[in-house]
N, C-alpha and C positions, 0 to 999 in steps of 0.2 A: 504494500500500500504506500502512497504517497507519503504520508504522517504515521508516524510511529505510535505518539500518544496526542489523546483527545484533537485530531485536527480541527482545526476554523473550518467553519463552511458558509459558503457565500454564495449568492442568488446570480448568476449570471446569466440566464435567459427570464423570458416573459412568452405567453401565447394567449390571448383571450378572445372569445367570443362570447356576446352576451346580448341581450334586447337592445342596449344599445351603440353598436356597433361588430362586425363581423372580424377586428382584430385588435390589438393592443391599443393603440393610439388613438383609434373611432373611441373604440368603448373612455377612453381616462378623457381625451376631451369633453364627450357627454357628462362625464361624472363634473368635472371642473364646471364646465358651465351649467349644471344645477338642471338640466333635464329629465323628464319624466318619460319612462317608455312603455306605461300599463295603454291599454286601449283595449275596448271591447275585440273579443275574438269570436270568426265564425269558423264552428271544428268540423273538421269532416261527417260527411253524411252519415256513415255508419255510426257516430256516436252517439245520436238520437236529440242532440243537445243543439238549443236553438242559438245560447252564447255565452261565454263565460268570459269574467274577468280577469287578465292579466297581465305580464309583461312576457311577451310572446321572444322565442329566438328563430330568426329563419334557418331552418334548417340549413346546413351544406348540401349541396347538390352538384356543383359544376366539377367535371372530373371523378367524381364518387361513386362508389359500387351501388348497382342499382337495389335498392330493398335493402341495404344496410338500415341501421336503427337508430335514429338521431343520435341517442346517447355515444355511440359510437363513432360516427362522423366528428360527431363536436368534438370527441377526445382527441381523433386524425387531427385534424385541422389546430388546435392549439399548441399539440405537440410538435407538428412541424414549424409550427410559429418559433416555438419558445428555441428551437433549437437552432433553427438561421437567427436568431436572437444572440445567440450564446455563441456565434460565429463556430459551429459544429456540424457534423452531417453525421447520417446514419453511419456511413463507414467506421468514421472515428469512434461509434460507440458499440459496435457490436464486439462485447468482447466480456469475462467476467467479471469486469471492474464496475461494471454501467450497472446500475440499476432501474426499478421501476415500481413507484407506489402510488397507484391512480386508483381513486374511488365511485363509485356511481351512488352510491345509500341504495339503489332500488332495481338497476338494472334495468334494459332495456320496456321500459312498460309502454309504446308505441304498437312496441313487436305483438307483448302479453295481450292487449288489447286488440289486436287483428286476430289472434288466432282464437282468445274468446267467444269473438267476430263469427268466426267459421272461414275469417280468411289468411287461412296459415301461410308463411313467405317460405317459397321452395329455395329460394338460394342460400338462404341464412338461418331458418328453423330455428329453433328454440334457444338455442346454445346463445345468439342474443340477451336473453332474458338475464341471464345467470348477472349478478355482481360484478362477477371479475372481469367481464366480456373487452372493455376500454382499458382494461389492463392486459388484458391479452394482445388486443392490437397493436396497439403502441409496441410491446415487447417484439413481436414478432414482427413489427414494419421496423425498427431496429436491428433486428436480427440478435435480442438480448441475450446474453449468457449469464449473465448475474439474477439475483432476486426480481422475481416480479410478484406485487400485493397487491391487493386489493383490499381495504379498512372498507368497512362500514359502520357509521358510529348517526345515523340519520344526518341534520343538519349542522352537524358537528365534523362531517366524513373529509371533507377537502382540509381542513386545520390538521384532523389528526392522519392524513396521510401525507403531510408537512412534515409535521411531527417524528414520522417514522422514516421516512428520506433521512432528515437530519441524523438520525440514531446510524442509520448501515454508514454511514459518511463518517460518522464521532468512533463509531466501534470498531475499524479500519476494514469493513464488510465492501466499502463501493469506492470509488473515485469520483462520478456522478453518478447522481440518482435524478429521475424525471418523475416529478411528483404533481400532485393537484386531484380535479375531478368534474365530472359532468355531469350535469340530470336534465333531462328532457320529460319533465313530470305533467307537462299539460295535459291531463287526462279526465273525464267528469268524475271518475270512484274518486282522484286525489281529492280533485276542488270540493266534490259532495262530502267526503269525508274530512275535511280542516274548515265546513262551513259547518258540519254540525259539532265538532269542538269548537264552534264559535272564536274561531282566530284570523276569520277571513275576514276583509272590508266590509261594512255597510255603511248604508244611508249617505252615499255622494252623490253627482250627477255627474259630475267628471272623472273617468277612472284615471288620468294625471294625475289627479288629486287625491285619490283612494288610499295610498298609505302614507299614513303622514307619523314617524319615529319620532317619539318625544313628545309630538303634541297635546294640548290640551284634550282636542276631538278625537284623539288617535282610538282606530276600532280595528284594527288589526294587519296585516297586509294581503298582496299580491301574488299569486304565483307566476315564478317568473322559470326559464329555460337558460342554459348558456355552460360555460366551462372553462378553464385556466389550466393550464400548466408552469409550472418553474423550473427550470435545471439548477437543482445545488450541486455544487462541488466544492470538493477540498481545497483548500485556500492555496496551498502551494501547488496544486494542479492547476487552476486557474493562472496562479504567477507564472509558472513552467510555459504557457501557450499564450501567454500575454494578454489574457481575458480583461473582458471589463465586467464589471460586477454592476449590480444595482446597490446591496445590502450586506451583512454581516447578519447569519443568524445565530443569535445570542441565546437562548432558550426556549424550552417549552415545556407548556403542563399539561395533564388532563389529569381530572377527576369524576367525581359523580355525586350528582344530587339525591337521592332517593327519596324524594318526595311522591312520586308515583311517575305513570307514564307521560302524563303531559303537565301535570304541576310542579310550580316551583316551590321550594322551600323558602316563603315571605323570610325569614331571619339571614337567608343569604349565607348559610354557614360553609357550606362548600365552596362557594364561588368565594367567599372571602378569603376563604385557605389557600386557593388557588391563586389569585393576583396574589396573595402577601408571598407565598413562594418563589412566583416571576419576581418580584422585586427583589427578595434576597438573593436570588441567584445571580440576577441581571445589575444588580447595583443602583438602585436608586428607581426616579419615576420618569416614565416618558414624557416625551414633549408633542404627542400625539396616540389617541386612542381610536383604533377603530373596533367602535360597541357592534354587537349585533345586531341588538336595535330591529325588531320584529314593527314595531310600531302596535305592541300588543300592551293593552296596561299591565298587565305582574311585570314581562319580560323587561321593559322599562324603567321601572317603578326598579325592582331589582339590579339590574344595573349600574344605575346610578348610587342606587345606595350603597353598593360595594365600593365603588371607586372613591368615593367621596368618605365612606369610614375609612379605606386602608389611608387615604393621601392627606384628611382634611383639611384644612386650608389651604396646601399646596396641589391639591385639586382643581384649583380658580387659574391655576397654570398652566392647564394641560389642556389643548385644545379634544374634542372631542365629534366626531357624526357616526352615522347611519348611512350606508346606502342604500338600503331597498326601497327609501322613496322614489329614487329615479330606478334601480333595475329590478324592482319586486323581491322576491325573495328567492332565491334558486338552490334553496334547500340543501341537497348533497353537494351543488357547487359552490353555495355560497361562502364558503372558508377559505376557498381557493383565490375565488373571484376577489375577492374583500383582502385576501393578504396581497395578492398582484397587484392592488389599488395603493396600497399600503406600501409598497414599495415606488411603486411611483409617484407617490406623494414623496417621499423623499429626495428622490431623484428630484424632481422639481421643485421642493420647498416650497409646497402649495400644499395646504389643508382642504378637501374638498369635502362642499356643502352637506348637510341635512335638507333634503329636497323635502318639499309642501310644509316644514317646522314653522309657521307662519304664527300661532299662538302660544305662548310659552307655559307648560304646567307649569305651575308655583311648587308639587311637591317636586318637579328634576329642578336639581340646582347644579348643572353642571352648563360648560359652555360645548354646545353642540353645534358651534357654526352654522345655522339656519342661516339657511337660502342663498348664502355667497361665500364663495372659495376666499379663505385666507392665507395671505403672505407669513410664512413665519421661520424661521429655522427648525428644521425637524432633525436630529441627531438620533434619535432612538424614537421608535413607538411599539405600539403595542397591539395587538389584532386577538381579538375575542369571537367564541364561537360556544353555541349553546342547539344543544340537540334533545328533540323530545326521547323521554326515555332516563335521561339525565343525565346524558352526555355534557361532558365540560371542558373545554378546553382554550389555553390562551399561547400566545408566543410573545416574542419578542425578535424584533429586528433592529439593526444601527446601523448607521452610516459607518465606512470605513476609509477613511483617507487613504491614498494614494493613485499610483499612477493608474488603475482604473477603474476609480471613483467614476461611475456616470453623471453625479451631481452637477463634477465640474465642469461636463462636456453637453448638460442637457442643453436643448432649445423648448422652454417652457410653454404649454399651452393653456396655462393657467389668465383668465380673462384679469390684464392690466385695469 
């Protein structure tokens, strides 16, 4: 291995697709300029369903194998992002150094849903459906020889398959690893089943406006479609090829709530054990937090009050948002999606907004950057992830000085 004990590892590609935008740069512009991308959807005939709300992903289609299964695709397509990203190709990686930890939470249920249908896909059958499927892609469009994972932890599954990249990279298991994850959840059993846990938006006329994190009105969110991938690698592999990096990954945790399957434990005891850990481990407090931020009252309500007991008054320093008001909530990708945000918010020194945060509860007293991107120095943040079931999980990332810091070399798209 590269690193003999505990290597550095550091983020040197990016690939994103998500509602709004088809690759890295579409999507962090939209985010920066505080865009909304839920709109009414009409789903296909066979689903019986006249329209649902949310923040839809267009599938990949051009160049794509016919009847593959969105979840799939979107993994394709980020992964070859993140890797001309990271100035790499598959040759360089096909060997037992590389690895591979991509999650789906659910697995292809496009597919599930046709063959329900009665209309089974003869090029791809079932094998689709399975979790690991976008993990298997990826490995095999690699030609991987090392580890290939697939975490499922629900909305928590792209954080903690970060999580697990980092580990084979620290334990001298990889050189890189290609982590993150996709979900293609627009489906009536999902959306009919998270309206009646009552976590879904009501009572808008504009689905823009439909999830609004932290708000006073806030009634839940959107479901949204999309995917991320990251190439970490070991710090002196990257020096060795002369990479540029985005970030330094400094830690991570997960834990578990057991308050039940979709409740949280109001007192916050877990989730509070979990930041104060990142911060002993990682040295202090961020200078950016990316919350989860459901736009759901406990999950907020909660939130907040952890950050604000572990930091208090040094809490009032930490800039803080949500992004599922502009990309809904993309469930198994959202930990992925939300940390590639996070790292580009570094790179640019741009804090990007809390979309539709237009009324401020009195009980959040944190500063959530509603409705406009902030200028700030970001050195270190933080990315949070909370998965029904009681999944928990947070990291940390930091800038890292030198010769390929991308900070020093971004061209900002952050609105002057």
């Amino acid at each position: 291995m590269s690193d003999a004990v505990a290597p550095r590892v550091v983020i040197t590609g990016l690939g994103l697709w998500t509602p709004l935008g088809s690759d890295r740069e579409t999507t962090w512009q939209g985010l920066v300029e505080g865009r909304s991308a839920s709109r009414w959807l009409s789903p296909p005939a066979w689903t019986g369903v006249a329209r649902l709300a949310g923040a839809p992903c267009e599938h990949p289609a051009e160049g794509e194998e016919s009847g593959v299964d969105p979840v799939i695709t979107l993994a394709r397509r980020v992964a070859r992002e993140a890797i001309a990203d990271a100035g790499l190709t598959p040759a360089l990686l096909a060997n037992e150094t590389t690895g591979v930890v991509f999650g789906t939470s659910k697995g292809g249920l496009h597919t599930a849903s046709q063959w329900l249908a009665g209309n089974p896909n003869p090029l791809r059958t079932w094998l689709d459906v399975w979790p690991n499927s976008a993990a298997q892609e990826i490995g095999q469009f690699l030609g991987c020889q090392g580890p290939v994972l697939a975490p499922v932890a629900a909305c928590a599954t792209g954080l903690a398959a970060c999580l697990r990249g980092y580990e084979l990279i620290r334990d001298g298991r990889c050189d890189v690893v290609l982590v993150g994850s996709s979900d293609a959840s627009l489906q009536p059993a999902i959306a009919g089943s998270f309206q009646r846990l009552g976590v879904l938006a009501r009572q808008f006329d504009d689905p823009a406006t439909a999830c609004r994190p932290f708000d006073r009105h806030r009634s839940g969110f959107v479901i949204g479609e999309g995917a991320a991938c990251l190439v970490m690698e070991s710090f002196s592999h990257a020096l060795a090829r002369q990479a540029r990096w985005y970030a330094q990954w400094m830690d991570g945790r997960m834990l578990s709530d057991p308050a039940g399957l979709t409740q949280l434990d109001p007192q916050g005891t877990s989730l509070g054990r979990l930041l104060a850990d990142l911060r002993n481990t990682t040295g202090g407090a961020p200078d950016y937090i990316n919350l989860h931020g459901t736009a759901t009252v406990p999950n907020d309500r909660l939130e907040s009050k952890a950050v604000r007991s572990l930091f208090g008054g040094l809490a009032d320093q930490i800039s803080c948002s949500s992004l599922k008001g502009g990309l809904g909530h993309l469930l198994g990708a959202a930990g992925s999606v939300e940390l590639a945000a996070t790292l580009l918010a570094i790179r640019d020194q741009v804090v990007p907004p809390t979309v539709n945060l237009l009324t401020a509860d009195p009980e959040l007293d944190l500063d959530f950057t509603p409705v406009t991107p902030r200028r700030r120095s970001i050195e270190r943040a933080w990315k949070l992830s909370l998965g029904f079931g009681g999944h928990l999980s947070a990291a940390c990332v930091a800038r890292l000085s030198g010769a390929g810091d991308r900070t020093t070399l971004a061209e900002s798209v952050a609105s002057r």
